[in-house]
C-alpha positions in Angstrom: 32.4 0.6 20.8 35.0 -1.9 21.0 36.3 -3.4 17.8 36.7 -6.8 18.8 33.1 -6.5 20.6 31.9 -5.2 16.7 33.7 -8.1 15.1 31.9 -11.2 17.4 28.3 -9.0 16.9 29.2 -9.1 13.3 30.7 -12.5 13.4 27.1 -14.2 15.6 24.8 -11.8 12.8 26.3 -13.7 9.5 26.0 -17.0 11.1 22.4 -16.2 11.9 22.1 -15.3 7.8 23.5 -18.6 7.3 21.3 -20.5 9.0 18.4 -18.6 7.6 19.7 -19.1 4.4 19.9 -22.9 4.8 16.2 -23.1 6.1 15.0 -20.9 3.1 17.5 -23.0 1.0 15.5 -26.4 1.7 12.2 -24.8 2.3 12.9 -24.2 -2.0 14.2 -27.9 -3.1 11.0 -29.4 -0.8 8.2 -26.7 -2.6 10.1 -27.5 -5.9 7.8 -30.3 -6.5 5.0 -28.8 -5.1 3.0 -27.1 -7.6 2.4 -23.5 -7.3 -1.2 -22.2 -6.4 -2.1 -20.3 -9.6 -3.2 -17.0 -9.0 -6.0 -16.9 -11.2 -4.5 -14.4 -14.0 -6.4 -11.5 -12.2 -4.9 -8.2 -13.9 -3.3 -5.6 -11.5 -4.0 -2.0 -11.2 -7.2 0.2 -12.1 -9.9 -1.5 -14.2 -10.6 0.7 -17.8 -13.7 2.5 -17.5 -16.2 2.5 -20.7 -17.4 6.3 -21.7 -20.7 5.6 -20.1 -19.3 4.8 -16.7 -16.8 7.8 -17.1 -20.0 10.0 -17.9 -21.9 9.1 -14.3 -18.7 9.4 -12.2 -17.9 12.4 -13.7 -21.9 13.5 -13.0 -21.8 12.2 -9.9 -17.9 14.3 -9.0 -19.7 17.5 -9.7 -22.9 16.8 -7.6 -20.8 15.9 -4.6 -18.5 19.4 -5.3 -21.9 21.4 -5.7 -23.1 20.1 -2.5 -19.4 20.7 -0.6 -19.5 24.0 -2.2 -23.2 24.8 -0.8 -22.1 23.5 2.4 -19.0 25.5 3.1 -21.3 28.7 1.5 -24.0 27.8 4.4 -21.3 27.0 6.9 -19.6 30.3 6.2 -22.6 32.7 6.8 -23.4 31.3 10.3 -20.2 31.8 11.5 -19.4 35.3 12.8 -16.9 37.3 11.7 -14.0 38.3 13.5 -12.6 41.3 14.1 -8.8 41.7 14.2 
C-alpha cells in the first residue's frame, strides 16, 4: 500500500470522527435540558430465591434428571449393539 494513499484514508477517516463528534457533541447540549426517562429503579441480575422456592426447583431439577435418566436407559435398550 502506498503511504501517501494510507495518509489521505487516514486523513478523510478523522474528519469523518470529527464530524461525528460534533453531531454527538450538540445532540448532548440539546438533551441537556431534556429530562432523562427514569428507568424505574428495576434491580439488575438474578432475583434471590426464598428457601421455599429453592425447595420446588430443586424438586422439580431432579424429576426432570430422573426422567432424562429413564429416557436414555429406554433409548439405550432399543438400540442394537454394534459389533466392532
Amino acid at each position: 500500500m502506498d503511504l501517501y494513499k494510507a495518509i489521505q484514508e487516514l486523513y478523510a477517516e478523522k474528519e469523518k470522527l470529527e464530524r461525528v463528534i460534533a453531531s454527538l457533541e450538540e445532540l448532548q447540549r440539546t438533551a441537556g435540558s431534556l429530562p432523562l426517562p427514569s428507568t424505574g429503579g428495576k434491580r439488575r441480575g438474578r432475583k434471590s430465591m426464598s428457601a421455599k422456592e429453592r425447595q420446588e426447583v430443586s424438586e422439580r431439577m431432579k424429576r426432570y434428571w430422573a426422567s432424562r435418566r429413564k429416557r436414555q436407559h429406554e433409548t439405550a435398550k432399543r438400540l442394537p449393539e454394534r459389533e466392532g
